[in-house]
C-alpha positions as CSV (number, residue, x, y, z in Angstrom):
1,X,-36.8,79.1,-78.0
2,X,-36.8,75.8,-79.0
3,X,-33.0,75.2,-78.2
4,X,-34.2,75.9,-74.5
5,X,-35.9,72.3,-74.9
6,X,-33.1,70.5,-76.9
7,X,-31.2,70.7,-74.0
8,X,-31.4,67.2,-72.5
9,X,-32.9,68.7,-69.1
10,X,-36.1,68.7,-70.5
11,X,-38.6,66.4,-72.3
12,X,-39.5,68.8,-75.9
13,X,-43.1,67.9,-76.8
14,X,-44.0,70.7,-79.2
15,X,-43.6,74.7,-80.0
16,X,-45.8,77.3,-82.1
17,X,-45.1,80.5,-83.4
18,X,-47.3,83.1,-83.5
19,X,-46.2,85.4,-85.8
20,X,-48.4,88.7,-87.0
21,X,-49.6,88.9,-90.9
22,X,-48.6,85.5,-91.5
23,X,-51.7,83.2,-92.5
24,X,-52.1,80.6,-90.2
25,X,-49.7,81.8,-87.6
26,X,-51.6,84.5,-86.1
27,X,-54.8,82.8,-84.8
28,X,-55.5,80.7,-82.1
29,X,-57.6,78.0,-84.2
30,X,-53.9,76.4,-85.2
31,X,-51.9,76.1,-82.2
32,X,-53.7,73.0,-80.4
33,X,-54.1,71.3,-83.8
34,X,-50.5,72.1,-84.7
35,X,-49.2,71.0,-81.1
36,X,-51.5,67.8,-81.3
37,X,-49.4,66.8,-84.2
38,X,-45.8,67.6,-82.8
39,X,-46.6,65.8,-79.1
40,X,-47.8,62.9,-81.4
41,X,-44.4,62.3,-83.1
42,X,-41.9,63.6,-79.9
43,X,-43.8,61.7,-77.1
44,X,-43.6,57.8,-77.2
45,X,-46.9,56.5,-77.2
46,X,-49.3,59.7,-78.3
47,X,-49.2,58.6,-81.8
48,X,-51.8,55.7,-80.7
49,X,-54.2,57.6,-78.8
50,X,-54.3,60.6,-81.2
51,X,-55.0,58.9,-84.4
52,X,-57.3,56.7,-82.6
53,X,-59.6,60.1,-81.6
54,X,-59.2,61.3,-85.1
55,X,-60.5,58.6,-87.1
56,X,-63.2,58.3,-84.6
57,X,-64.3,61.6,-84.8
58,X,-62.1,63.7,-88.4
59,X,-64.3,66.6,-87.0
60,X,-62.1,67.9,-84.3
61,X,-59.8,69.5,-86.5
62,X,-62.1,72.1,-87.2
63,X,-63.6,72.3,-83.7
64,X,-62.4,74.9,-80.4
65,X,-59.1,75.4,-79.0
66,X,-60.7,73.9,-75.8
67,X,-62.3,70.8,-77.4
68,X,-58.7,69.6,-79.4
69,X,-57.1,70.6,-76.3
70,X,-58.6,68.2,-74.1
71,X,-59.6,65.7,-76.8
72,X,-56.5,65.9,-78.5
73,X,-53.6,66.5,-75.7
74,X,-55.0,65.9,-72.7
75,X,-56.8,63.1,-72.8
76,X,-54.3,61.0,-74.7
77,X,-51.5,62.0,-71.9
78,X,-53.4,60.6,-69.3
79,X,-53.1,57.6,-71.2
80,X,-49.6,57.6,-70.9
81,X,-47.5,56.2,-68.6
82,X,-45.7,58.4,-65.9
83,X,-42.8,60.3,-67.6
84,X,-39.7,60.8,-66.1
85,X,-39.4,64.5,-67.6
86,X,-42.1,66.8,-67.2
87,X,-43.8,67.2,-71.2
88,X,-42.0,70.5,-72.9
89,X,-44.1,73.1,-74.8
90,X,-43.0,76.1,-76.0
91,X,-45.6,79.1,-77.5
92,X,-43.6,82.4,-79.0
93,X,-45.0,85.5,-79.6
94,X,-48.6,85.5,-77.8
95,X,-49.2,88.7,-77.8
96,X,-48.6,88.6,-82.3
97,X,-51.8,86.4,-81.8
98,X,-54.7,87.8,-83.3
99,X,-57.1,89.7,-80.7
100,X,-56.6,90.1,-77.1
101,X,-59.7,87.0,-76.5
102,X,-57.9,84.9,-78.4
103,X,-54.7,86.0,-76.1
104,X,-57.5,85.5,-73.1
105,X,-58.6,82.1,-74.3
106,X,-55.3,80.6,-74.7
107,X,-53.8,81.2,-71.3
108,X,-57.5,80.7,-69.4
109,X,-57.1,76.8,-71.3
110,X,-52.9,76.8,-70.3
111,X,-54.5,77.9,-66.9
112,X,-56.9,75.0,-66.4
113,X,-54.2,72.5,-67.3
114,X,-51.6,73.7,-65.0
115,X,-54.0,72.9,-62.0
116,X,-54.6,69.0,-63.0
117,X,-52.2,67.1,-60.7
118,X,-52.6,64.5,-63.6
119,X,-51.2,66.3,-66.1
120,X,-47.4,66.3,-67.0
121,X,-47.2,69.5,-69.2
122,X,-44.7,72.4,-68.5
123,X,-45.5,76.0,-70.7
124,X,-42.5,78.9,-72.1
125,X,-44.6,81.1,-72.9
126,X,-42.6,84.3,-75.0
127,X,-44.2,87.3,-75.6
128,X,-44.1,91.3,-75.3
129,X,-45.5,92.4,-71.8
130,X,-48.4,93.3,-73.1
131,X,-50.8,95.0,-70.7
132,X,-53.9,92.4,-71.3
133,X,-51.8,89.6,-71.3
134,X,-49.9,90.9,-67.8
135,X,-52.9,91.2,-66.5
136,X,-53.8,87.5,-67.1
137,X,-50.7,86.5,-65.4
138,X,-51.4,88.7,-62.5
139,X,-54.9,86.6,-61.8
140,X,-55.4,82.8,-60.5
141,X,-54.8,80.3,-61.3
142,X,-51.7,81.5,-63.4
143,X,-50.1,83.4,-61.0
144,X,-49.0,80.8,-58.6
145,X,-47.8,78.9,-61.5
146,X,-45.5,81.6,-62.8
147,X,-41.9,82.0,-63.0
148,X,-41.0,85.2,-65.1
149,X,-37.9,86.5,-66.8
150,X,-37.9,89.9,-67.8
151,X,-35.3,90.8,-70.7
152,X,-35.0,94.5,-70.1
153,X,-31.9,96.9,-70.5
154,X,-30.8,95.2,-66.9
155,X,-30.7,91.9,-68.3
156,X,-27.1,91.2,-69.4
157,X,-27.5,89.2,-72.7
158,X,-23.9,89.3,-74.0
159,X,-23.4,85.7,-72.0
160,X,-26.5,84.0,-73.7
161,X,-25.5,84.7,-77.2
162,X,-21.6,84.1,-76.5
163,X,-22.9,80.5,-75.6
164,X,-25.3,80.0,-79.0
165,X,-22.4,81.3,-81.5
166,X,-20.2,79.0,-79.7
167,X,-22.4,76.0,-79.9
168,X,-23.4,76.6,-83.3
169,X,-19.8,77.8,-84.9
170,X,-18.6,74.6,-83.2
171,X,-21.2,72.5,-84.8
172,X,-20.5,74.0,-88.2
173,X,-16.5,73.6,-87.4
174,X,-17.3,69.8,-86.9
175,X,-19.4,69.3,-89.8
176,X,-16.7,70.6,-92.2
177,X,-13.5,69.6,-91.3
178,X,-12.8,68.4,-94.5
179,X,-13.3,71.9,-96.2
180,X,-11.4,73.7,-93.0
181,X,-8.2,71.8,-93.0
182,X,-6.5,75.0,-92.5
183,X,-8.4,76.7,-90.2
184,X,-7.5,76.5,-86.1
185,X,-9.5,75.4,-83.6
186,X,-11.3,76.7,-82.0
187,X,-13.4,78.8,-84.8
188,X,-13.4,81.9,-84.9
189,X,-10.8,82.7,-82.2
190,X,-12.1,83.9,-78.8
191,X,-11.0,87.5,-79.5
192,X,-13.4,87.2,-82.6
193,X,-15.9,85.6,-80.9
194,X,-16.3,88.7,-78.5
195,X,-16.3,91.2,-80.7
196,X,-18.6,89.5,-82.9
197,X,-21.3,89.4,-79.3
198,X,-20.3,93.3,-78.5
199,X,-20.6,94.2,-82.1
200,X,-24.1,96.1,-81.8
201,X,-25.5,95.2,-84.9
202,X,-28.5,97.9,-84.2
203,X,-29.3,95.6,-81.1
204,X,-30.8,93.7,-83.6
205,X,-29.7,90.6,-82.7
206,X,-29.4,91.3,-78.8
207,X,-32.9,92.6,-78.7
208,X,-34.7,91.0,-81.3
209,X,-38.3,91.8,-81.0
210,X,-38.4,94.5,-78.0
211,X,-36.3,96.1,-75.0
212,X,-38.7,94.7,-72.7
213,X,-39.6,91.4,-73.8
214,X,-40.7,88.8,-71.1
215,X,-40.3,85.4,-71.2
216,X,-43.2,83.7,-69.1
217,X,-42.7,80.4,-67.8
218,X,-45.4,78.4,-66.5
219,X,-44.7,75.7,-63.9
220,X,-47.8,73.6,-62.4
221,X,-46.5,73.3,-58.9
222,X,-48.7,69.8,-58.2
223,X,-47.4,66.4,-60.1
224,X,-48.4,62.7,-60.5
225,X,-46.7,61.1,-58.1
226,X,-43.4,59.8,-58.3
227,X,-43.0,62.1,-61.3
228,X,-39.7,64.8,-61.2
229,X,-40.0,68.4,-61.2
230,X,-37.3,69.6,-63.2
């Protein structure tokens, strides 16, 4: 997921996991905390603003999601001049987050957010299509903020992964030239390349966490102005 904001088309200000059975990763109390601290050292100029509402108050740490959510991220963006890019943030796995209010909680705050006109942030949003968290989608105010992608058997994956072994095998190729002096470019040969992508691995690697995963994007449709909707 987080190669989707390391494109250069978009302005990465933070990601969170949510990953099931792993301390830490599986509640809700983490994520604004944890994104708080990522937006602080990817956007220029939240550093200031953050650090100044945490010495003033070393509290909200330990407080809601909502309170270090508007505490914490949005009230140091507003601070901020008007970015060219709309603000990146990327959450996997919601529905590996502990209990279906936490799930609730999370996307009623991602909600709110989307409907300021003042706020710069764009959500990616991964998760299994869950029925609870459909559902959520399916309601104001995230509906009409909601562009979905549903990887199902339809979805032809064979052209995204031919494009990330290509990118990463050719970074690794142009790392170590030094140790591949005999070895052609490009690496490995297109005929290995494609077998390697059709090769079905248990459909491990072309469906890594479900045949029906859905990848929720949320867009607020309303900007500063003068800002670009990318």
């Amino acid at each position: 997921m987080q190669k989707i904001a390391e494109l250069g088309l978009v302005y990465f200000g933070g990601c969170f996991f949510f990953r099931q059975g792993a301390p830490g990763c599986n509640v809700k109390d983490h994520l604004f905390s944890t994104l708080t601290y990522q937006l602080a050292m990817n956007v220029d100029g939240m550093l200031e603003p953050v650090d100044r509402a945490v010495m003033q108050d070393f509290s909200l740490l330990k407080m809601s999601a909502a309170v270090q959510l508007k505490r914490l991220v949005i009230e140091p963006i507003r601070l901020l001049p008007i970015p060219l890019r709309p603000i990146i943030i990327i959450i996997d796995g919601l529905d590996e987050c502990e209990d279906f209010n936490s799930q609730r909680d999370i996307l009623t705050l991602i909600g709110q957010v989307t409907m300021d006109p003042d706020i710069t942030i764009q959500f990616i949003i991964a998760s299994r299509p869950e029925h609870q968290i459909c559902d959520m989608f399916n309601k104001e105010p995230l509906f009409s903020r909601t562009r979905s992608l549903v990887l199902d058997k339809e979805y032809d994956t064979a052209a995204d992964i031919e494009w990330y072994l290509c990118e990463n095998f050719e970074e690794i190729y142009s790392c170590n030239r030094d140790i591949m002096p005999d070895i052609e470019h490009p690496w490995p040969m297109n005929g290995d390349l494609h077998q390697l992508v059709g090769e079905p691995l248990g459909n491990s690697f072309t469906q890594p966490r479900s045949s029906n995963l859905s990848i929720l994007i949320l867009i607020s449709v309303r900007q500063r102005r003068s800002s670009t909707l990318y």
